[in-house]
N, C-alpha and C positions, 0 to 999 in steps of 0.2 A: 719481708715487706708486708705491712698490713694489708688484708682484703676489705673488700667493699662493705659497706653495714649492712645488718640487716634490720629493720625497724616493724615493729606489730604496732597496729592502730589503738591494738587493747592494752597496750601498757599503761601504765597510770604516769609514767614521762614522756608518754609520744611527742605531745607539743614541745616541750622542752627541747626532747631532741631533734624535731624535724626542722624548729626557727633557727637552733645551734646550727644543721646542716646548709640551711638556705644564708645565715649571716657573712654577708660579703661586701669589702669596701676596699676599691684601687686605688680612688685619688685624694685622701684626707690625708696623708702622712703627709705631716709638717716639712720634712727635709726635702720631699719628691714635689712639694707647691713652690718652696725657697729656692728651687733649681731653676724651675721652670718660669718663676716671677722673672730672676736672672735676665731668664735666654731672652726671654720680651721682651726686657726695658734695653737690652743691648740690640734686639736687631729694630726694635723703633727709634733707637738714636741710633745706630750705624746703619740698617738697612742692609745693600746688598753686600758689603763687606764681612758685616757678621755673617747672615746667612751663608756666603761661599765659607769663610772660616769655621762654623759650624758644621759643614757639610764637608770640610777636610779633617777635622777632628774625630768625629763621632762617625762617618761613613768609609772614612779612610781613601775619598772621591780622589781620584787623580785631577780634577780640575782645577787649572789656575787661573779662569776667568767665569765670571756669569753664564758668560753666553755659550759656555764648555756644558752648562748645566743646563741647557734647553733642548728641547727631540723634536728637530723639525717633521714638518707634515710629510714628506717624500722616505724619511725612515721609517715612521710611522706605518706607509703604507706597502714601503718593501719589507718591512716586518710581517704584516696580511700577508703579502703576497708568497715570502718565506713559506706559509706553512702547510703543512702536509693536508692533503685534499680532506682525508677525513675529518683531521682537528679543525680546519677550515672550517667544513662546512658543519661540524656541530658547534663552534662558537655562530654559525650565522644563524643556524636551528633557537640556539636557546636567544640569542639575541630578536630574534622574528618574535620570540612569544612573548620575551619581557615587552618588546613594543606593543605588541597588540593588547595584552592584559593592563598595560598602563594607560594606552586609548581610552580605557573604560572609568578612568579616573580621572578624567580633565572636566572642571566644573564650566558652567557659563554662569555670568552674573545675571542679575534678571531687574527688572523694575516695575511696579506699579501705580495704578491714579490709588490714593485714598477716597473717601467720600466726601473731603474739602475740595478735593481737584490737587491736592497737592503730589509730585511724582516721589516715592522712595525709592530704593535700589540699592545694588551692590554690583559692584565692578571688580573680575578678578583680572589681576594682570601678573604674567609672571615677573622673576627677579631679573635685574640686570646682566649679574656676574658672581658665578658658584664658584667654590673650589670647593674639590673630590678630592681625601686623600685615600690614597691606597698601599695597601703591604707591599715593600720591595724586598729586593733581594731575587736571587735563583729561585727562592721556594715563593713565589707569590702567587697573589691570586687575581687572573683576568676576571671571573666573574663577579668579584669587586667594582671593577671599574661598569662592567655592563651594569649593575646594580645601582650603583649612584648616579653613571652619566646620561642613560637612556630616558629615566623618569623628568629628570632637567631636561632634555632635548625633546621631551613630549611635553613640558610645559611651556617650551619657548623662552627659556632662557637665554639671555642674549649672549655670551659668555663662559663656557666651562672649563676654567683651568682644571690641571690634574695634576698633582702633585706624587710621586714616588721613589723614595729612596732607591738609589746605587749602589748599595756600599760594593767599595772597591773598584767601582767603576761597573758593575755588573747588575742587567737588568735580564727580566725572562721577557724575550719575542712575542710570548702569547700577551704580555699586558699591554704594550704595545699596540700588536694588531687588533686586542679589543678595543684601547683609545679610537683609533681609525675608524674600526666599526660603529661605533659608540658617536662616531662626529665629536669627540672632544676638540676643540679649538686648541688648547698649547696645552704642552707635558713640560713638566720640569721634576728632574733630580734631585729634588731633596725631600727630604723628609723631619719627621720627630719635632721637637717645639717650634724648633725655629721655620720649619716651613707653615706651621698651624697658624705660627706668628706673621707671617708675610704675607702670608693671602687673608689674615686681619687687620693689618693696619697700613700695607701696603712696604713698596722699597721703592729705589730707582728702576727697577725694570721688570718688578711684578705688580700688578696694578690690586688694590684691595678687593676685595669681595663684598658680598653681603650674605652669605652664607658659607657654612664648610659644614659639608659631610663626611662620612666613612669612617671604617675602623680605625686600630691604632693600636701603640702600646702604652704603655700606661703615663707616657710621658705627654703625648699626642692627646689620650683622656683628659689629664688634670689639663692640659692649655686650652682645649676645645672648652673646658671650663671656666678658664680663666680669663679669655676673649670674649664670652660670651656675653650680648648687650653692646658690643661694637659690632660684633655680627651673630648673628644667626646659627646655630650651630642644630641639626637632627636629633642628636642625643649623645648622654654618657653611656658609651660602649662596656658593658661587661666581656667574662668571657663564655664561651658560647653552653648553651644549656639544653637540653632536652627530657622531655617526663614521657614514657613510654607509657599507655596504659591496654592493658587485657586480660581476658576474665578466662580464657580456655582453657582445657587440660593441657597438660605438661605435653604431649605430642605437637598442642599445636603451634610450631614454626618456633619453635623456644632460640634456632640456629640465628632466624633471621631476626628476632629480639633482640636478640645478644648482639650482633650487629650493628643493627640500630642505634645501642645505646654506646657502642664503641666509635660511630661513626662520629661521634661528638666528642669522648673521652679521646680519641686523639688528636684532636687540636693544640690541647694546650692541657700542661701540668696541673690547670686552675680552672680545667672546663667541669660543667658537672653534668651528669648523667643518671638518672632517678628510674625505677620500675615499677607500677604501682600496679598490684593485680589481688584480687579473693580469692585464689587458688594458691596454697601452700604447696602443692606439687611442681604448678608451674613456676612457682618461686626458685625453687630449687633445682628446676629444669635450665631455666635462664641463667641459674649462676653458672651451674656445671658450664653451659656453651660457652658463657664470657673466658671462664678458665684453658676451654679448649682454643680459642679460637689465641688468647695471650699466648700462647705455647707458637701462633706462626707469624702474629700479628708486626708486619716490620716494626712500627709504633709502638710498640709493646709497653717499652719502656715508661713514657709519656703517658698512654693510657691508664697502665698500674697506678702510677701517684696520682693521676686524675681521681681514678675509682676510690682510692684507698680515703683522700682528703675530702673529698666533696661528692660521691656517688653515694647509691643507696640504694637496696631491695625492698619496696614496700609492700608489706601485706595488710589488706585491709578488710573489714570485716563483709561488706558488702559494695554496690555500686553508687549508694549513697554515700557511704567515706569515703571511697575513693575521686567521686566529683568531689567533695568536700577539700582534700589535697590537691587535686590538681590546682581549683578558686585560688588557697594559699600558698601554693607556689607561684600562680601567674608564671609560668614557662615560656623561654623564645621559643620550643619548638614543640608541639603538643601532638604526640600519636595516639588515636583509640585503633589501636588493632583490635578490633571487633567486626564483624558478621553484617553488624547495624549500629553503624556510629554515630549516626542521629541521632539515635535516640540515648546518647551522652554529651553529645555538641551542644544539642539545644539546651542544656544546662551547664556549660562552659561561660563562665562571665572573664577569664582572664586568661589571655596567652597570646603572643605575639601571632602563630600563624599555626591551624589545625589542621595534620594530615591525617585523611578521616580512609578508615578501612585498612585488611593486610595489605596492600598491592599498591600502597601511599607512603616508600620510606621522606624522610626527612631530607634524605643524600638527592632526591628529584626538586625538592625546594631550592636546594641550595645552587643549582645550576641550570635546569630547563624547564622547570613546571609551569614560569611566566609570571609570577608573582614576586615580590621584591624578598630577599633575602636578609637585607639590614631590620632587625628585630628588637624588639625593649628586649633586654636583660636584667636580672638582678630584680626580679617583681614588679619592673615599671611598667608589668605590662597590664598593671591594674588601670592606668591612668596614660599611656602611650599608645602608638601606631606603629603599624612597618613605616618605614621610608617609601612617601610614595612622590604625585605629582603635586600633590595640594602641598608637600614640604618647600616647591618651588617656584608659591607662586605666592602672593599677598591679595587680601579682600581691601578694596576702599566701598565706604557705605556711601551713597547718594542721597541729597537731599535739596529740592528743587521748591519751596514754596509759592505759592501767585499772592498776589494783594489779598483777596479775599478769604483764601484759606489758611495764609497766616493768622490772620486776626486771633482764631481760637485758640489759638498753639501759642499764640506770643502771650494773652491772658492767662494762660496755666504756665509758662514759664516765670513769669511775673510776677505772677504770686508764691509758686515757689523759692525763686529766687531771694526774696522778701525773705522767708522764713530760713533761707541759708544767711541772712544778712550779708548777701551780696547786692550788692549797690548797682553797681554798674550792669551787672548782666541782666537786673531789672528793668533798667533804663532801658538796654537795648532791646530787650524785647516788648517795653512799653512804643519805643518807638513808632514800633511798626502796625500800630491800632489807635493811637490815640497820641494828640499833642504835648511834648514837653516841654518845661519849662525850669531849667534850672537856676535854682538861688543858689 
């Protein structure tokens, strides 16, 4: 099996090959939109018939009714209550700090007099009604659901269904008793387009949304694309990425590097995993570990074709290339293993979320550090955010004029208006200063 690349900053193809390495796209293929178009326009004209028939086809769901596919609140919570003191109380641990770090992102609108007397403002209010979906199955993931549901439950959303596949009828207790944890209001069973599709345009007995979040697979991507503009969607989920960076000799921690970059290569066959460091010793300290550590790693498998298609050892000439990489990657998960990481942070302009220092892996992000773990991927994190509270809630601006301090406002509207040869919206704001008289 092929090993991981290794790429010099001084070759005269680096760019070539490093944009070759970062080029990725899940949901343009014609055949996987043509399926997914499908599943929409059947469950907006059947509803919950498609969705159940869907969710017997493709999950292999033993249910032969809707309401077979709902998890009431009292399971929900003998699921919590199911579980072993420890697991308990560290889903309540990271649960306690995702809440509190989200506290710190709830906006207040504000207003003020201008010098006409007239009042501006902006008013935040959250959304009505989210759906969260989340990975099912045996192998899924609770801190999924703490990640999407909590941030909506600090913004006051009225609402949060949770959507999770079954298949086979089999769900893991822990996503469960994170819903309960989490205050989700109703869990429902299904998954893949057709749940994407439900909680956007609504059935008989799932009520529409106005947003959906959370991962997916690439069927779940292209519909959260395809819905989007009926509702709300967080973002196109890549798969999961991380760019390790550090400058030390080859003794330093080359074990827990190599880690690091495995913690992400075993996700998924298609996750990618990058090393960017000025030390050619360390370089080849780090691969040796990756190699050691393939030899015990259950994943093994998974991580190999991860490393082999889309990983990479970078070495670069100094600290200035290597900011320079990092910028054009814009990475979901950004590590300076460094002594003193500020003083590379502070010239980070792109990456979903920065674990800064040795004693900061990426595997604390993803479950109790208290910071949101849904992240751009695929470089949108030139121009994206994590998932937070401001995803669930909407800004209206305020606009309160008096008699007298319209006057000015309606005079400059008026004449501009004039000059868009809009007629009528001159008028109305001639209205309001001066008499008219229409011929």
């Amino acid at each position: 099996m092929p090993t991981i690349k290794i790429l010099n900053s001084q070759d005269d193809n680096f760019n070539e090959q490093l944009n070759a390495l970062l080029a990725f796209e899940t949901v343009t293929d014609s055949t996987l939109i043509a399926t997914v178009n499908d599943i929409i326009a059947t469950v907006r004209a059947d509803g919950d018939k498609a969705v159940l028939s869907y969710t017997q086809q493709f999950d292999k769901h033993p249910a032969v009714s809707m309401d077979e596919l709902f998890v009431s609140a009292d399971k929900l919570k003998a699921a919590f209550d199911g579980l072993t003191d420890d697991v308990k109380h560290a889903l309540e641990y990271a649960a306690k700090r995702i809440f509190a770090f989200h506290e710190y992102q709830k906006e207040d609108g504000f207003r003020f007099t201008d010098h006409l007397g007239n009042i501006l403002g902006q008013k935040v209010t959250p959304l009505d009604r989210v759906g969260i979906y989340v990975p099912g199955g045996l192998a899924s993931y609770p801190s999924s659901v703490l990640m999407n549901a909590i941030p909506a439950k600090v913004a006051g959303v009225g609402h949060i269904t949770m959507v999770v596949p079954a298949p086979s009828g089999e769900l893991n207790p822990l996503v469960l008793a994170a819903a309960h944890l989490a205050g989700v209001d109703s869990v429902i069973t299904i998954g893949g387009a057709q749940a994407v599709a439900a909680l956007a345009y609504g059935t008989e007995s799932i009520p529409a949304v106005d947003k959906i979040t959370g991962p997916g697979n690439k069927y779940v991507a292209a519909t959260k694309r395809a819905v989007f503009g009926q509702v709300g969607i967080d973002m196109i989920a890549g798969p999961s990425e991380v760019l390790v960076y550090a400058e030390g000799e080859p003794d330093d921690n080359a074990d827990w590097l190599a880690m690091d970059l495995l913690s992400q290569a075993e996700h998924d066959t298609i996750a990618q995993a990058i090393f960017v460091t000025t030390c050619p010793k360390q370089l080849q300290a780090v691969k040796d570990a990756i190699d050691n550590a393939l030899a015990v790693l259950p994943k093994a498998d998974i991580a190999k074709q991860a490393l082999a298609s889309r990983g990479a050892l970078i070495l670069v000439k100094d600290r200035a290339e290597g900011i320079a990489v990092i910028n054009q990657v814009a990475p979901e998960h950004l590590e300076l293993s460094l002594d003193n990481p500020e003083q590379v942070e502070q010239y980070v302009r792109h990456a979903g979320a920065i674990f800064l220092g040795r004693y900061t892996p990426e595997a604390i992000g993803d479950y109790c550090a208290g910071s949101n773990h849904v992240l751009p991927t695929s470089g949108t994190a030139r121009f994206s955010s994590p998932l937070g509270v401001y995803d669930f809630t909407k800004k209206t601006s305020l606009i309160y004029c008096t008699s007298d301090g319209a006057r000015p406002l309606a005079k400059t509207a008026d004449i501009l208006a004039v000059q868009e040869n809009l007629d009528a919206h001159a008028l109305s704001a001639r209205y309001r200063y001066d008499k008219v008289v229409l011929k």
